[in-house]
PASEBA-1860 file (N, C-alpha, C; in nm, 3 decimals):
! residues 126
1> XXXXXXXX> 2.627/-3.315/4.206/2.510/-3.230/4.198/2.522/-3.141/4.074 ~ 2.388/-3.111/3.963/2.374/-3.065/3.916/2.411/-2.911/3.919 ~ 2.424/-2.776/3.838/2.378/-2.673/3.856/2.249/-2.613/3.837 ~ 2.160/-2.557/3.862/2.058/-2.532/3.844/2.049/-2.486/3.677 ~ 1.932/-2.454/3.632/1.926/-2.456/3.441/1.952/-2.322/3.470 ~ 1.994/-2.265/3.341/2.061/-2.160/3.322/2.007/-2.127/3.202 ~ 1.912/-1.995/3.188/1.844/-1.960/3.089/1.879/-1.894/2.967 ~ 2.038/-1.856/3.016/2.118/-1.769/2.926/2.215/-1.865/2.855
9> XXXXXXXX> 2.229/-1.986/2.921/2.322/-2.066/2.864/2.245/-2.159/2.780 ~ 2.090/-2.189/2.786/2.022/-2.254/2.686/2.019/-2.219/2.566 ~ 1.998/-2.017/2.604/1.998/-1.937/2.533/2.106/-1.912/2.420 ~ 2.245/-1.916/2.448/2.338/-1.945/2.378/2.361/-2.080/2.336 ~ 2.298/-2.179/2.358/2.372/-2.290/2.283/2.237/-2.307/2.138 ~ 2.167/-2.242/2.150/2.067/-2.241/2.051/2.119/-2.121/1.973 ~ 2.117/-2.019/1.998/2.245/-1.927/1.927/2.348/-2.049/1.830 ~ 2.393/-2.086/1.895/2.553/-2.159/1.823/2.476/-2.241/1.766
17> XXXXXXXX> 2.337/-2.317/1.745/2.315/-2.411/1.686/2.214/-2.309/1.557 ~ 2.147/-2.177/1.554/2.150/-2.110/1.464/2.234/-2.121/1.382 ~ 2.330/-2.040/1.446/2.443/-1.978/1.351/2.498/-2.097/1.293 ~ 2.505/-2.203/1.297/2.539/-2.349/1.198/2.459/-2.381/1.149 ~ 2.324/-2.331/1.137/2.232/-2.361/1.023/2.216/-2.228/0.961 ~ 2.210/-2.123/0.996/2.294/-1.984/0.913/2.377/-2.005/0.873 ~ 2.504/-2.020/0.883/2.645/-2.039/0.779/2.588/-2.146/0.698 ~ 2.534/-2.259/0.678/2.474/-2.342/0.572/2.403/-2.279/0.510
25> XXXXXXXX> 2.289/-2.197/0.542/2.184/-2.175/0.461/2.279/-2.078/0.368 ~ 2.327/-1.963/0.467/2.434/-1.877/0.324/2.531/-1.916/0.238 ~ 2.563/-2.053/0.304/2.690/-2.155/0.192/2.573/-2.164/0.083 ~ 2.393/-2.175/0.111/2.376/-2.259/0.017/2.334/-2.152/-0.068 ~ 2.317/-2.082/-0.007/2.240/-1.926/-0.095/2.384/-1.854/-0.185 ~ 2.501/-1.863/-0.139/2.634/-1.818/-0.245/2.619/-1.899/-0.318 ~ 2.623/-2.045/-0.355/2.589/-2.110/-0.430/2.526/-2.112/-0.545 ~ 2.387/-2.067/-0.490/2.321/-2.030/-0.589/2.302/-1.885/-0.663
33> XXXXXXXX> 2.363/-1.780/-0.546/2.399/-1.664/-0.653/2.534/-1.705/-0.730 ~ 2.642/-1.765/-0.731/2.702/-1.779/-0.850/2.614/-1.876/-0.994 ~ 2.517/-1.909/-0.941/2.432/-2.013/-1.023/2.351/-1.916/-1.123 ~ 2.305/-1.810/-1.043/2.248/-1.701/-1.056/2.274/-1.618/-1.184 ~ 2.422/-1.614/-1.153/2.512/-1.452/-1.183/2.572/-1.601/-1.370 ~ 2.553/-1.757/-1.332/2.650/-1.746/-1.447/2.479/-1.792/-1.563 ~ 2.410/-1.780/-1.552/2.253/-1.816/-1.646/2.259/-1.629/-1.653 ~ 2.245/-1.572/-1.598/2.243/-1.394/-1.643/2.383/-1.389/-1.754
41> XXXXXXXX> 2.475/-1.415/-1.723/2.603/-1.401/-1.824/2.513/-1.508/-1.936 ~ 2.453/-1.617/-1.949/2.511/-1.725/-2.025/2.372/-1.688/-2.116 ~ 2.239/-1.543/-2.090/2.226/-1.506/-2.163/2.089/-1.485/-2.157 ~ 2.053/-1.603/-2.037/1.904/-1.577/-2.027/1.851/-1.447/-1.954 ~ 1.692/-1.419/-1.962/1.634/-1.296/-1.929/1.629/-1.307/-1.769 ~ 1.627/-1.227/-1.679/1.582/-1.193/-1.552/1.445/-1.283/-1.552 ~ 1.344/-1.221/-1.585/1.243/-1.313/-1.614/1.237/-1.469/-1.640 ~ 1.324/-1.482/-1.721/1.365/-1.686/-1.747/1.423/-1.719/-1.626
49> XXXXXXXX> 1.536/-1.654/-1.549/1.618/-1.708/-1.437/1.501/-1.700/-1.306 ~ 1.419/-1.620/-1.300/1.338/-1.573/-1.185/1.221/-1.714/-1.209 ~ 1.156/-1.698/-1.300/1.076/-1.809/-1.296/1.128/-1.964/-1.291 ~ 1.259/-1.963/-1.326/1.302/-2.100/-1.333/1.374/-2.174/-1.190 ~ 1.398/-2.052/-1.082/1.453/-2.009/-0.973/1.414/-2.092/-0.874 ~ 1.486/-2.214/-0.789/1.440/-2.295/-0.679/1.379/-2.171/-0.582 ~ 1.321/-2.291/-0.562/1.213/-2.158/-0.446/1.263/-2.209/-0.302 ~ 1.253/-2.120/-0.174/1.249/-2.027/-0.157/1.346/-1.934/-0.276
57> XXXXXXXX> 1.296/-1.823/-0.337/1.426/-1.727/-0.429/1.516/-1.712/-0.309 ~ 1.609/-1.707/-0.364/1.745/-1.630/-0.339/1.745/-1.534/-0.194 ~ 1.692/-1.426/-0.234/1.669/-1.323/-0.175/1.561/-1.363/-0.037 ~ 1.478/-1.469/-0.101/1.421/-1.539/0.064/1.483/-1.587/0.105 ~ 1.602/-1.647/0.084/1.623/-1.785/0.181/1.692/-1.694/0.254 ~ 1.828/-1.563/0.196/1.905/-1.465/0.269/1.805/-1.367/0.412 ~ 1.720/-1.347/0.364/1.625/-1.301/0.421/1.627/-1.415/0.601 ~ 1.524/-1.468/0.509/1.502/-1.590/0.647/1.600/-1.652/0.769
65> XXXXXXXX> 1.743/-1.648/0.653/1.843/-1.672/0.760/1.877/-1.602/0.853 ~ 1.886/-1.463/0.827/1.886/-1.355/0.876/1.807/-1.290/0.961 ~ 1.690/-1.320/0.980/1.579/-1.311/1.069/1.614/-1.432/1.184 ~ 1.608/-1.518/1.084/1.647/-1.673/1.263/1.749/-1.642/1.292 ~ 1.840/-1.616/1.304/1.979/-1.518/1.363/1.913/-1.427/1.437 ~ 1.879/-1.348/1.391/1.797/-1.253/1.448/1.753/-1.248/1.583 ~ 1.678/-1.340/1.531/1.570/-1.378/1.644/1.633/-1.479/1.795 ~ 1.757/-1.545/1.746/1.809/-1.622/1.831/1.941/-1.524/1.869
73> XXXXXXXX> 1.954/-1.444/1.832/2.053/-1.328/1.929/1.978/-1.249/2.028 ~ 1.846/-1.224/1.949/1.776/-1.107/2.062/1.712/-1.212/2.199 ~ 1.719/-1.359/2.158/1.638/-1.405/2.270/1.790/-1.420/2.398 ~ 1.963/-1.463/2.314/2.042/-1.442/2.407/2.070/-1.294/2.442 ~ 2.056/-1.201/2.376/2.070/-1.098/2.472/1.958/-1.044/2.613 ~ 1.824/-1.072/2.576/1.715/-1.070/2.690/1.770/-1.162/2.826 ~ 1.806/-1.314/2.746/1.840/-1.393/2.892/1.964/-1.345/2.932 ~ 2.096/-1.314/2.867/2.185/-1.228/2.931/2.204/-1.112/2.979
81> XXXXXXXX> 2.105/-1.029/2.980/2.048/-0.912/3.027/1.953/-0.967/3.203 ~ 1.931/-1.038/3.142/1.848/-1.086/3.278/1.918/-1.171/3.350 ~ 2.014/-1.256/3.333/2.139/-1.329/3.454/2.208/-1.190/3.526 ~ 2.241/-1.065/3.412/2.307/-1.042/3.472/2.260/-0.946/3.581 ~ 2.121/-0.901/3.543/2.033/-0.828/3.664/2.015/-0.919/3.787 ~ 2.036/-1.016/3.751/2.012/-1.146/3.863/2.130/-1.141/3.934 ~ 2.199/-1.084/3.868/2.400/-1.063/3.934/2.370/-0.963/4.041 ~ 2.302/-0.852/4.023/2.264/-0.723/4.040/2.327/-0.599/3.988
89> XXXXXXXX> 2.373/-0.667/3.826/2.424/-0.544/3.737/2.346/-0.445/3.726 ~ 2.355/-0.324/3.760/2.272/-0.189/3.728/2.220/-0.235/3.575 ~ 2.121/-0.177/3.520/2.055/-0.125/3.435/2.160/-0.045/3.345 ~ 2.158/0.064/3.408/2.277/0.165/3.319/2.408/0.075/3.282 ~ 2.497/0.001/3.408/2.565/-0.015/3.318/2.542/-0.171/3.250 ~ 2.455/-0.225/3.240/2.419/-0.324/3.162/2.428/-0.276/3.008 ~ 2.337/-0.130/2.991/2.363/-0.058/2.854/2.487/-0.024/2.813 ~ 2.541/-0.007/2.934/2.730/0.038/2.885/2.762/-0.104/2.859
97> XXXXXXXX> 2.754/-0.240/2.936/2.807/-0.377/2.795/2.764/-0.376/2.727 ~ 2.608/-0.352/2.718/2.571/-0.421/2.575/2.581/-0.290/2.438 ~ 2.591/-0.138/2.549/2.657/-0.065/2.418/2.521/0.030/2.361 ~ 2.413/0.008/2.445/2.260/0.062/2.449/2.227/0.143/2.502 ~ 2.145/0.230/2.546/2.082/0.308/2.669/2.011/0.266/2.755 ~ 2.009/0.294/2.872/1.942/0.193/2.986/1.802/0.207/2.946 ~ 1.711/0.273/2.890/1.615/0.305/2.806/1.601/0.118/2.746 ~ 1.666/0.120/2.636/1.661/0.009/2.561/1.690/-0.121/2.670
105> XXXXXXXX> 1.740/-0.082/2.765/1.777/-0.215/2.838/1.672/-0.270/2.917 ~ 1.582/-0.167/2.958/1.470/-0.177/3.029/1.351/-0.278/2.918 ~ 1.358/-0.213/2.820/1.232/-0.256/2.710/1.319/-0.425/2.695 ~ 1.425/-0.479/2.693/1.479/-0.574/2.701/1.423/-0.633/2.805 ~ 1.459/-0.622/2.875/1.418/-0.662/3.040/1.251/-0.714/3.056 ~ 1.208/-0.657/2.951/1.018/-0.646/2.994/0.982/-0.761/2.926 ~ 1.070/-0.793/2.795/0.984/-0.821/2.705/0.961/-0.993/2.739 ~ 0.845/-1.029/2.699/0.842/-1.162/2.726/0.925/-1.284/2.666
113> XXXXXXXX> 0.959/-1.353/2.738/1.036/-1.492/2.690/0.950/-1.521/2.630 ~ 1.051/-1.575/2.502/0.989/-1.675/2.374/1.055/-1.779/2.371 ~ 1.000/-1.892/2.360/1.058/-2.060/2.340/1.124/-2.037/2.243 ~ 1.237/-2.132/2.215/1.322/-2.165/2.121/1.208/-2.204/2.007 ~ 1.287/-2.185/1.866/1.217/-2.263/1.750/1.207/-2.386/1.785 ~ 1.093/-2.446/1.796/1.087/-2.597/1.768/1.150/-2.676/1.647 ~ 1.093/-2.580/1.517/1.109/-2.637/1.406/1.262/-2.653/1.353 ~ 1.354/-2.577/1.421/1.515/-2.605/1.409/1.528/-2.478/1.330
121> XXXXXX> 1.439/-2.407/1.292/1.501/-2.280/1.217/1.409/-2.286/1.068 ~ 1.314/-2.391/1.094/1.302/-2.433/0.916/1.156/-2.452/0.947 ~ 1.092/-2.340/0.862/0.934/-2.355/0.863/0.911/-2.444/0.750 ~ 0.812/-2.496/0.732/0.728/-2.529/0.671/0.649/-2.488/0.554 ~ 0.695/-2.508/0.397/0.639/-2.436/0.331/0.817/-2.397/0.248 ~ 0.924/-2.413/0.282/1.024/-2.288/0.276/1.090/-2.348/0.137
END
């Protein structure tokens, strides 16, 4: 027999499958700031490197990664906030693990579930 689905554990394995397309995207974004940093030494203008610059820039792609991280931590902390109210962890000290005020734990608690990215982390356009 199965265990029943587990919303916090979906929740984390999409986490771990972020964060391996985060550590890539920033392998690929160091990359290109040393790409960056050696066309600024080798003489060209800000302006020449900026316009000549794979797109998403630099500074987007860091951005973006950083937001889908983001976004896939706050959805495991809501479902682990909510197993563990399902435990019947107090509120208060739910804020004492997660290190918050039961204030913030509550607004956690409310907020509506959001589906995983479909798109794997990677819009369209990027």
């Amino acid at each position: 027999m199965t265990a029943p689905a587990d919303p916090a554990v979906a929740a984390l394995r999409e986490l771990g499958s972020q964060l391996d397309r985060t550590l890539a995207d920033l392998a690929e974004a160091r990359r290109r700031v040393d790409q960056l940093e050696r066309l600024r030494t080798g003489g060209l203008s800000w302006h020449e490197i900026v316009t000549q610059e794979e797109r998403p820039l630099v500074v987007e792609a860091v951005t973006r990664a950083l937001d889908d991280l983001g976004s896939a931590g706050g959805r495991f902390r809501r479902e682990e906030a909510r197993a563990l109210q399902r435990e019947q962890v107090s509120i208060t000290r739910i804020g004492k693990l997660f290190g918050v005020s039961r204030q913030r734990v509550s607004a956690i608690l409310h907020e509506p579930p959001r589906a995983p990215r479909s798109d794997g982390g990677v819009n369209a356009g990027r």
